[in-house]
MARDREN-453240 format. One record per residue (C-alpha): residue number from 0; chain; x, y, z. Coordinates in steps of 0.001 Angstrom, whole numbers, plus 500000, padded with zeros to 6 digits. Layout:
BEGIN
num/chaine/east/north/up
NUM/A/X/Y/Z
...
This chain:
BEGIN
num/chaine/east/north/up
0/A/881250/207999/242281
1/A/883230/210986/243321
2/A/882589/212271/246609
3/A/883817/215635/246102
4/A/880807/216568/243563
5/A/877727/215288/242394
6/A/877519/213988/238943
7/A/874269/215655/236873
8/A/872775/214940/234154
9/A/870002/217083/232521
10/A/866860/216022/231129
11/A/865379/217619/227946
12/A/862192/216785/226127
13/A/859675/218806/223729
14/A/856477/218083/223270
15/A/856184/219176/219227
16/A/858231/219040/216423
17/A/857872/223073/215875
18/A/860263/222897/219532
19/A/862951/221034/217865
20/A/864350/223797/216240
21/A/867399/226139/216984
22/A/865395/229054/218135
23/A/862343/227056/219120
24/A/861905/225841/223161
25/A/864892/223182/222922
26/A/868054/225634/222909
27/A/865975/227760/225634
28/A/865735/225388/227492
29/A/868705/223689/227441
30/A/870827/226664/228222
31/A/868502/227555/231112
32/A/868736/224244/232643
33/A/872837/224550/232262
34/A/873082/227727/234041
35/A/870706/226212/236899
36/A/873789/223163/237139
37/A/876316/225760/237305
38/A/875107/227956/240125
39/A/875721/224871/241992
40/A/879250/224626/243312
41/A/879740/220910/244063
42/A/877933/219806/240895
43/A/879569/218383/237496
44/A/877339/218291/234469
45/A/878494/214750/232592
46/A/878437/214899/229173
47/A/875316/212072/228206
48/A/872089/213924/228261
49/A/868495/212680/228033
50/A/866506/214303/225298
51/A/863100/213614/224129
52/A/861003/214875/221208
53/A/857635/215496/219888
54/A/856069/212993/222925
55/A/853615/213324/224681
56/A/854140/213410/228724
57/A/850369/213001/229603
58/A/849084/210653/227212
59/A/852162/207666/227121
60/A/852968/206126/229599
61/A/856196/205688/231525
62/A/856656/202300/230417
63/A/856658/203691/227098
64/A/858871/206418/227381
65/A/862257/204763/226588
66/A/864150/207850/227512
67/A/862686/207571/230900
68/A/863479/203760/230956
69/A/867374/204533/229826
70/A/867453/207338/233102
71/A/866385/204408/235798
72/A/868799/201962/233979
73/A/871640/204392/234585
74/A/870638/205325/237745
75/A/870755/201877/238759
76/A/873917/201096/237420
77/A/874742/204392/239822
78/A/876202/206219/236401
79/A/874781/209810/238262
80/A/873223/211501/241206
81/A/871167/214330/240065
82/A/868544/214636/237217
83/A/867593/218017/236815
84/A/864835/219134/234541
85/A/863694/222723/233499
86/A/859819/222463/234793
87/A/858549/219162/236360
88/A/856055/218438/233795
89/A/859361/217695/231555
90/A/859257/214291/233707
91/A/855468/213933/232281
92/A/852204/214912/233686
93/A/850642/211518/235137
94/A/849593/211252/238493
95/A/850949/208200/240101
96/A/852993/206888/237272
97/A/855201/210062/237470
98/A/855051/210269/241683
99/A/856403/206600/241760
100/A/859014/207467/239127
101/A/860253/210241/241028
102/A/860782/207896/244601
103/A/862445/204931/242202
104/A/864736/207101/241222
105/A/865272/208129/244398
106/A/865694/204509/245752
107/A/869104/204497/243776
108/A/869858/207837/245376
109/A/869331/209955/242347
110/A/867369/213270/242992
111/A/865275/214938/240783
112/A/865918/218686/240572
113/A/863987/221090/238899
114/A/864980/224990/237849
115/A/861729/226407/238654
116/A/861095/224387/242038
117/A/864483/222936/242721
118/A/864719/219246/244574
119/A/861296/217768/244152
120/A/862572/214114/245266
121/A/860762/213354/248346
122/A/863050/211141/251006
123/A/861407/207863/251034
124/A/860356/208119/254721
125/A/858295/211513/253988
126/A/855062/210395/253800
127/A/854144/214097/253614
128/A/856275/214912/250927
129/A/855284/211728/248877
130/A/851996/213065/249117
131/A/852953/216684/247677
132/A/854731/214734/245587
133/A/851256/213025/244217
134/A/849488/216385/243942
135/A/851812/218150/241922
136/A/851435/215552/239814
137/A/847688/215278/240018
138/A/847494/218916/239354
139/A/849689/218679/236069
140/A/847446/215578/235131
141/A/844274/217534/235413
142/A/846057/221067/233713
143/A/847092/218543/230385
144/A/843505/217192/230256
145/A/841824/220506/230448
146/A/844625/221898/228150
147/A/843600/219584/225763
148/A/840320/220655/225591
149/A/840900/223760/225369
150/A/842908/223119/222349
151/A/840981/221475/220564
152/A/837808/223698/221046
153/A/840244/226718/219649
154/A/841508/224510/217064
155/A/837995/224010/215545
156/A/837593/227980/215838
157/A/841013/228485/214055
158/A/840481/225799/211642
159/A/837268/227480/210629
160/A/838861/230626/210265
161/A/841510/229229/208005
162/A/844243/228571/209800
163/A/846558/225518/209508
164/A/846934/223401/212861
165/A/848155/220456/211971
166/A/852163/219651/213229
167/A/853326/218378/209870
168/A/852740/220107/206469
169/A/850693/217387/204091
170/A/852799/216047/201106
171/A/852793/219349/198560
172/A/853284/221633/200751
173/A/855902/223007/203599
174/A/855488/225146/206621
175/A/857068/229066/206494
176/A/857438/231852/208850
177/A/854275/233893/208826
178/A/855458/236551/210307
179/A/852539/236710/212908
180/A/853642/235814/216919
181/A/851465/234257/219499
182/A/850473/235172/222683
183/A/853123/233038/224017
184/A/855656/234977/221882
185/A/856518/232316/219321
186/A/856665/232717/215492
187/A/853908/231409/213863
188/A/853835/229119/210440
189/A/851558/229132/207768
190/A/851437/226645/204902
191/A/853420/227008/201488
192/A/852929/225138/198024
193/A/856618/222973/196988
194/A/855549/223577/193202
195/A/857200/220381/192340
196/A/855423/218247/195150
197/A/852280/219900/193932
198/A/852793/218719/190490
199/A/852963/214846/191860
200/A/849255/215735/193602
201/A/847952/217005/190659
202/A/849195/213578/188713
203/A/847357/211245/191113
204/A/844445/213353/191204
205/A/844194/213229/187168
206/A/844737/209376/187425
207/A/842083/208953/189989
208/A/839527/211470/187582
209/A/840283/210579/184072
210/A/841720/207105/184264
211/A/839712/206131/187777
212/A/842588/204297/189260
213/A/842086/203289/192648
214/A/844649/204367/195332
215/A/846829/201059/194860
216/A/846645/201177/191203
217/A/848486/205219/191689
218/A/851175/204135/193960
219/A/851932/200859/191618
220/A/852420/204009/188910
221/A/854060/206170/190871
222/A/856691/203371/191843
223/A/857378/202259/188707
224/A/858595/205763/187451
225/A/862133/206786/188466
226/A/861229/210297/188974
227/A/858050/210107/190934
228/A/859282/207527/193218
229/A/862542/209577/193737
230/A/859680/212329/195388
231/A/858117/209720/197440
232/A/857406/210806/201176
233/A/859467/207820/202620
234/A/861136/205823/200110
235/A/857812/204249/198340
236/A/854618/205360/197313
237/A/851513/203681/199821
238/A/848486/202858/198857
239/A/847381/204710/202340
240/A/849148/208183/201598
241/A/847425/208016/198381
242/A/843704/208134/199515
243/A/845518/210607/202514
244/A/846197/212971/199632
245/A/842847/212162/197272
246/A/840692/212886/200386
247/A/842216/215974/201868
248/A/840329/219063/201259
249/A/843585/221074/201881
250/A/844476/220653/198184
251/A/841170/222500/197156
252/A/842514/225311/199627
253/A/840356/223982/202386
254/A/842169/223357/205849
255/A/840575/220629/208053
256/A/840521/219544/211397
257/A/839239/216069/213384
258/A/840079/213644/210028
259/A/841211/211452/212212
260/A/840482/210084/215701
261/A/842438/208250/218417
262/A/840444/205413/220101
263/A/842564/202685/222188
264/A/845755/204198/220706
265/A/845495/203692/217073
266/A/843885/206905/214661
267/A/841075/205577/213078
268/A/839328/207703/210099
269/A/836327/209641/209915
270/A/833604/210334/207849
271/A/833718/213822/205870
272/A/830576/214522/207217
273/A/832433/214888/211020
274/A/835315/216774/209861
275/A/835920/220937/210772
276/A/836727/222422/207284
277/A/837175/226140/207054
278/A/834635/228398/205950
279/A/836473/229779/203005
280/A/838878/228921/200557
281/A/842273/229786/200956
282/A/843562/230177/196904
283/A/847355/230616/198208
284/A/847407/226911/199069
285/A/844967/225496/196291
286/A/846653/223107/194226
287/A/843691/221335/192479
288/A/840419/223300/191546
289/A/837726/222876/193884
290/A/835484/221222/191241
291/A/838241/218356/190232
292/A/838177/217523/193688
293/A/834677/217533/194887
294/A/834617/215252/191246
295/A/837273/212839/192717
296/A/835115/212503/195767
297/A/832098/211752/194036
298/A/833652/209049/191832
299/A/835596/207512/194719
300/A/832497/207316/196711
301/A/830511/205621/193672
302/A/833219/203267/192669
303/A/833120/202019/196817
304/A/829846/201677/196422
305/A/830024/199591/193385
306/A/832726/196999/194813
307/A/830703/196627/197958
308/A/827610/195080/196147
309/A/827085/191433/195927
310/A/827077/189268/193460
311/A/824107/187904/194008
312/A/822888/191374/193656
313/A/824247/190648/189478
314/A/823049/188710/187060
315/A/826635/186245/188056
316/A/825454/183077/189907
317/A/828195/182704/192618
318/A/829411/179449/193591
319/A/831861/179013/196622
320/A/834147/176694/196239
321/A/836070/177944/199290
322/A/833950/179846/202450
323/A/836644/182106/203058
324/A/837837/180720/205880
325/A/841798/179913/205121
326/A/843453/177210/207609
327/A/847021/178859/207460
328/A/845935/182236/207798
329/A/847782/182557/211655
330/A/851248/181424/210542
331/A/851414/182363/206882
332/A/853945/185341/206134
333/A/855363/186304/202839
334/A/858784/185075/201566
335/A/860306/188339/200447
336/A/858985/190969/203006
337/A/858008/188719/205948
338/A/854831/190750/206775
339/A/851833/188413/207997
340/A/849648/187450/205015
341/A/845366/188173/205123
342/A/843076/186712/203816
343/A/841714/187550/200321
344/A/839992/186147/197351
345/A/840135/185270/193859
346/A/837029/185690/191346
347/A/836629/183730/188321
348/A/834397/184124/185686
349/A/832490/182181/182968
350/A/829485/181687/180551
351/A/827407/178416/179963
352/A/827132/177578/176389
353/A/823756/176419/175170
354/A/822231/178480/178095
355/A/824237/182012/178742
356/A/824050/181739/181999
357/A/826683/183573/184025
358/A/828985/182094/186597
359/A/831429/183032/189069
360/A/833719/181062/190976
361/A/835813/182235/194710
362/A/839198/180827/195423
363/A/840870/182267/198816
364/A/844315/183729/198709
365/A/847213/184569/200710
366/A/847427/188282/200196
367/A/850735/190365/201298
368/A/849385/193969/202437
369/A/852994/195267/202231
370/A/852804/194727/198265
371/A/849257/195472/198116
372/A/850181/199469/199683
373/A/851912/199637/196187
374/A/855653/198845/197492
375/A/857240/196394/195110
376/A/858087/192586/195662
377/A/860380/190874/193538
378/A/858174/187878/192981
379/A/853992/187248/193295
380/A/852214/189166/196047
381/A/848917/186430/196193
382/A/848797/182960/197105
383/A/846206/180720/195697
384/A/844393/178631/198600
385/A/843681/175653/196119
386/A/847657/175513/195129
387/A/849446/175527/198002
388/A/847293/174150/200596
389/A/847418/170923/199283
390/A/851072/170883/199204
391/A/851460/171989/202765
392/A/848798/169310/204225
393/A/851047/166946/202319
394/A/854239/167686/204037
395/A/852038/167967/207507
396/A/851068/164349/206670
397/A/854607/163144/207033
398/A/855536/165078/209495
399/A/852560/163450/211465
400/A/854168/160405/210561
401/A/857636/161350/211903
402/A/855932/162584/215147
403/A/854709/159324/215843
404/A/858387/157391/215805
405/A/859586/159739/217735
406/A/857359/160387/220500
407/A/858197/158866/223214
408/A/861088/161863/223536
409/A/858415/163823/224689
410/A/858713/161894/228145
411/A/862215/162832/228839
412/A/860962/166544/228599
413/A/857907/166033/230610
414/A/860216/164092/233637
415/A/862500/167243/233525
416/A/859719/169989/233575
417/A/857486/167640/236492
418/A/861184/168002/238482
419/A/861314/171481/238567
420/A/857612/172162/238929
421/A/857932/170861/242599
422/A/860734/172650/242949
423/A/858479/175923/242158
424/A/855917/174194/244687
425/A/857593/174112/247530
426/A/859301/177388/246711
427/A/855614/178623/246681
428/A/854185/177197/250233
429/A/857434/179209/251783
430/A/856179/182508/250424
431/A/853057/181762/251334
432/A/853858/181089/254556
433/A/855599/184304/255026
434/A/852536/186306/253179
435/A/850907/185094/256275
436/A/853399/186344/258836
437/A/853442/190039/257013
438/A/849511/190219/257321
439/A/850022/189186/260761
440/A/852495/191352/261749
441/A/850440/194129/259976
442/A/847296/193540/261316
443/A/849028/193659/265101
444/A/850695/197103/264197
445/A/847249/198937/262948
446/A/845897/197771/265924
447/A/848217/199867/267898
448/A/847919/202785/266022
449/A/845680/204207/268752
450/A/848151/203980/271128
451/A/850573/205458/269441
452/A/848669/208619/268685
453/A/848526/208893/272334
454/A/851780/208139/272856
455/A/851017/205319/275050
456/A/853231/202659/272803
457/A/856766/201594/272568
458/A/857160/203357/269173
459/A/856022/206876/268040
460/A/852969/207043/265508
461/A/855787/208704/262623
462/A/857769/204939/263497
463/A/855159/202853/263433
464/A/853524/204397/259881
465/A/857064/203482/258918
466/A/857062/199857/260169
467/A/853737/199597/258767
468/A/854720/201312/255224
469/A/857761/198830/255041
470/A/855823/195657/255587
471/A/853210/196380/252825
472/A/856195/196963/250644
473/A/857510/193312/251783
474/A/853691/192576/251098
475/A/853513/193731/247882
476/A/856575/191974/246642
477/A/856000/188759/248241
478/A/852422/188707/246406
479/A/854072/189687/243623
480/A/856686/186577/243998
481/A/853997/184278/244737
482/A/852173/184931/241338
483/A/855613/185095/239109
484/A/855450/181645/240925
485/A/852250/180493/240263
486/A/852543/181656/236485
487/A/855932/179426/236428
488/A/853687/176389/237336
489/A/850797/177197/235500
490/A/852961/177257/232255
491/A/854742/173958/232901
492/A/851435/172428/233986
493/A/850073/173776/230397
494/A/852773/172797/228238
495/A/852790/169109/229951
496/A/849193/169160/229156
497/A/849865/170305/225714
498/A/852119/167678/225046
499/A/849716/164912/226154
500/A/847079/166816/224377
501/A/849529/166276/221132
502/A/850430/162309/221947
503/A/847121/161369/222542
504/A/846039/163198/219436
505/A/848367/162312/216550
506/A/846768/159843/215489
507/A/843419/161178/215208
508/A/844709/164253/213696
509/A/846160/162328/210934
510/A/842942/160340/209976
511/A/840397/163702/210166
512/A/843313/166215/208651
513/A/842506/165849/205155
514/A/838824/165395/205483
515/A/837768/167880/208210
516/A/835945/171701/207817
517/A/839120/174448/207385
518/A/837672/175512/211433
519/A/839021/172250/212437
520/A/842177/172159/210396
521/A/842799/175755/211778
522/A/842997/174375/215217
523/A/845331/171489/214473
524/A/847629/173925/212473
525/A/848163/175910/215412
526/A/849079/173367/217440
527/A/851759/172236/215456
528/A/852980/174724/213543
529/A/854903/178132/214244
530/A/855356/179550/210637
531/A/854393/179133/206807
532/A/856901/181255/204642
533/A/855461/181752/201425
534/A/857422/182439/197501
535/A/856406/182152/194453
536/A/858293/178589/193859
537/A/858990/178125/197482
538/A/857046/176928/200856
539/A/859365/176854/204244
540/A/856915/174989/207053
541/A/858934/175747/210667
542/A/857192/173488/212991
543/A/856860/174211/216704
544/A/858076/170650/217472
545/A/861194/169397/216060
546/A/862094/166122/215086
C-alpha cells in the first residue's frame, strides 16, 4: 500500500427495507460517512464499498454476515487500512462476536473508525481498551434486546389500533406515503389496494368458497393460466402463498400482528387464536367481504378436519400393504427439479362383490414437494413404492455382485490411509508435548503475578499480563491444532472401519436384502448408496463406492 495515505473504505448497512430508499437512512448516511473520510487529510476513499441491507446486526451472526466475511478477506489480502462506519452498531450489536471482529481486523492492521466516536480499534496490547471495547458492545447487545421488546409491545398497540407494521405489503396491496411523520422524523406508509392484484385474491378466494379447492389445487389453476401466472409474486404460484393469502385477515380489512413466530431460526405458524388483529375494520384496504372470509375459514378448518380422520374411523377396512416406512427415502431426489423427495402415500379403493364390504389399500410414494407447491414439472411428480423399488433392489443386487470381484481394491486404500494416519500420530504427540510446555510456562508466570504487582520481578505486571495473554493465544491454537488433528484420525480410523464394516458384510447383505423389514434395508441403502434420481421412465442409482 501507499505510504503517503491511508486507503478507506466505508461500510454501509440498513437494517429495513423502508432504509433502502433514496431519501430513506442509506443516502444519509452514506454522504455523512463521506464527509467524515474527507476531513481527513492523508486518507483516500477507494472506490469498493461494503453495503448491507434489511439484516439484522443483533440477531445473525458474524459468521453469517457475508459482507462482514468479504471485509476480513480483503483486509487480509491487505486491499485497505481503514473501515469507517457511521455509528458502531453498523458493525452489529453482539457482544463478543463483534469485540473479536473489531481486534481481527485489527490483526491485519485495519482500523475501524466510526463518525460519531472516531477510532474504536483497540491496539492489541490494550487490555483496557479491549475491555471498553467489550462493553460498548455489551451495551448495544442489551439496547437491541430491550429495543425489541419495546417494539413489539407497541406493535401489538398499533396493530390494534389499525395500523400496518409489517415490512412488506401482502400480495394485493402496496405501501404509499401517508403523509403522517414519526417521532424520529421519517415518512410514514400506509397500505394501498393494486386493483388488479386484488382481483387475483378475490379469484382464489371464490375457488377456495364455491369450488373448495385446496391451496395446491389454486396454484395448479393459477399456473396453468397465462395471465394469472404472469401476476405471480415470484415467477410461480405456491401452494404456501396461497393459504398465506386465504388466511390473512388483512383482506377482510383486518391488519394482524404475531402470525408467525421465529423459534431456532425458522418462522413457524400460529394459531388464529394467538394472533393481534385490530379492533376495527379498515374498509380502505378490504378486498373480500368480511363474511366470504370468515366462510373460507370455516370451510378450510372443516375440510382439515375431515382429511385428518382415519379410516378406520369409516366404514373402509384398511389394509397396509406398505407401513409407510420407504427404504430410499434419504437418497431419493426428483429427476427434473432435484429437490429431495418425502414420503407420501397412495389410497386405493374397492368393493367386495357378494358381500359390499369396503376396502382400501396404501401404497407409499416418492412425492416431489417442489411440484406439490403447484410449480410445474414436465413429467410425474409421485413415485409408486411398489414400481420402482423393485427395480432399484435389482440393480443393488448386481452391484453387490460386482462389489465382491472387486474388493480386494479396498486394501490398497486402506494401506494408503493407515500411512498417513501415523503420520497425523506422531504429528499429534508433538503438539501435545508443547500443550504441556505452554501450561507450564503459564502456570510459572501466574505464579509471579504477586511479585510483579509489587514490583519485586524481572518484568512489570503490564509485561507479564502480556506474556501471559500471548501464551493462552499459543494455547488456544495449539488445542485447537490438536483436535483438527484428532478429527483427521478419527475420520480415517472411521472410514477404515467402514470399509471393513462393508467387506465383511457383502455377503450377508446380499442374502437378507430382498427379504429383510424396509428398517433394515434403510440401513444397508445408506451405506452404499449416495443418490436415487428419479423420472418418469428413468432411475440413475450413484453409488458411494465405485467399481
Amino acid at each position: 500500500m501507499n505510504n503517503d495515505y491511508k486507503l478507506v473504505r466505508m461500510l454501509l448497512r440498513v437494517s429495513s427495507n423502508q432504509q433502502l430508499e433514496a431519501d430513506g437512512d442509506l443516502s444519509v448516511q452514506r454522504q455523512l460517512v463521506k464527509e467524515y473520510i474527507e476531513s481527513h487529510e492523508n486518507w483516500k476513499l477507494d472506490n469498493k464499498e461494503y453495503f448491507e441491507g434489511s439484516k439484522s446486526g443483533y440477531k445473525n451472526t458474524v459468521v453469517e454476515r457475508d459482507v462482514l466475511q468479504q471485509a476480513l478477506q480483503d483486509a487480509i489480502n491487505q486491499e485497505y487500512d481503514i473501515l469507517v462506519v457511521y455509528k458502531d452498531d453498523r458493525i452489529g450489536r453482539r457482544m463478543w462476536e463483534i469485540g473479536a471482529y473489531v481486534m481481527q481486523l485489527k490483526s491485519y492492521n485495519v482500523d475501524i473508525y466510526t463518525v460519531k466516536d472516531g477510532c474504536i480499534s483497540p491496539e492489541t496490547d490494550d487490555i483496557m481498551g479491549q475491555m471498553m471495547l467489550a462493553l460498548r458492545y455489551g451495551n448495544a447487545q442489551k439496547s437491541s434486546s430491550d429495543t425489541g421488546m419495546r417494539v413489539k409491545d407497541t406493535a401489538q398497540k398499533l396493530v390494534q389500533k389499525g395500523k400496518f407494521m409489517g415490512g412488506k405489503a401482502p400480495y394485493g396491496y402496496e405501501l404509499v406515503f401517508s403523509g403522517e411523520i414519526s417521532k424520529h422524523g421519517r415518512a410514514l406508509k400506509k397500505l394501498q389496494i393494486v386493483d388488479e392484484k386484488a382481483d387475483v385474491v378475490k379469484y382464489i378466494y371464490n375457488l377456495s368458497l364455491t369450488k373448495e379447492y385446496g391451496s395446491y389445487k389454486i396454484a395448479e389453476v393459477l399456473n396453468s393460466n397465462d395471465d394469472y401466472i404472469k401476476l405471480a409474486p415470484n415467477d410461480f404460484w405456491k401452494s404456501g402463498t396461497i393459504t398465506s393469502i386465504l388466511t390473512n385477515p388483512v383482506y377482510a380489512g383486518y391488519v394482524a400482528y404475531k402470525r408467525r413466530e421465529r423459534i431456532n431460526g425458522k418462522y413457524l405458524r400460529l394459531s388464529d387464536d394467538e394472533w393481534i388483529k385490530s379492533e376495527n375494520r379498515n374498509e380502505n384496504i378490504a378486498i373480500i367481504d368480511e363474511d366470504i372470509w370468515n366462510e373460507v375459514q370455516r370451510k378450510r378448518k372443516l375440510r382439515s378436519k375431515e382429511y385428518q380422520k382415519s379410516f378406520e374411523e369409516n366404514e373402509y377396512n384398511l389394509i397396509k400393504k406398505n407401513d409407510g416406512f420407504l427404504p430410499f427415502i434419504d437418497v431419493a431426489y426428483c429427476g427434473y427439479c432435484g429437490t429431495k423427495l418425502t414420503n407420501n402415500s397412495q389410497y386405493n379403493y374397492w368393493t367386495i362383490k357378494g358381500t359390499g364390504e369396503k376396502r382400501a389399500s396404501r401404497i407409499g410414494v416418492y412425492r416431489c414437494q417442489m411440484a406439490q407447491q403447484g410449480i410445474p414439472h414436465d413429467k410425474t411428480c409421485r413415485f409408486r413404492a411398489d414400481k420402482i423399488e423393485n427395480i432399484i433392489f435389482e440393480d443393488i443386487c448386481k452391484y453387490l455382485d460386482s462389489l465382491l470381484d472387486n474388493i480386494d481394491l479396498s486394501q490398497n486404500v486402506k494401506n494408503i490411509k493407515d500411512n498417513e494416519c501415523q503420520k497425523l500420530k506422531k504429528n499429534l504427540d508433538k503438539n501435545k508435548r508443547e500443550l504441556v510446555k505452554i501450561k507450564n510456562g503459564i502456570d510459572i508466570m501466574e505464579e509471579h503475578m504477586p511479585e510483579a504487582m509489587m514490583g519485586n520481578y524481572i518484568l512489570s505486571i503490564e509485561e507479564l499480563a502480556h506474556a501471559i495473554k500471548k501464551h493462552k493465544a499459543n494455547l488456544e491454537d495449539t488445542e485447537k491444532k490438536i483436535k483438527n488433528i484428532q478429527e483427521q484420525i478419527d475420520d480415517i480410523n472411521n472410514s477404515n472401519k467402514e470399509m471393513d464394516d462393508i467387506k465383511n458384510n457383502i455377503p450377508k447383505w446380499k442374502e437378507i436384502f430382498m427379504g429383510t423389514d424396509k428398517h433394515t434395508q434403510r440401513v444397508i441403502v445408506n451405506k452404499i448408496i449416495d443418490k436415487v434420481i428419479m423420472k418418469k421412465d428413468e432411475i440413475h442409482i450413484i453409488y458411494k463406492i465405485k467399481i
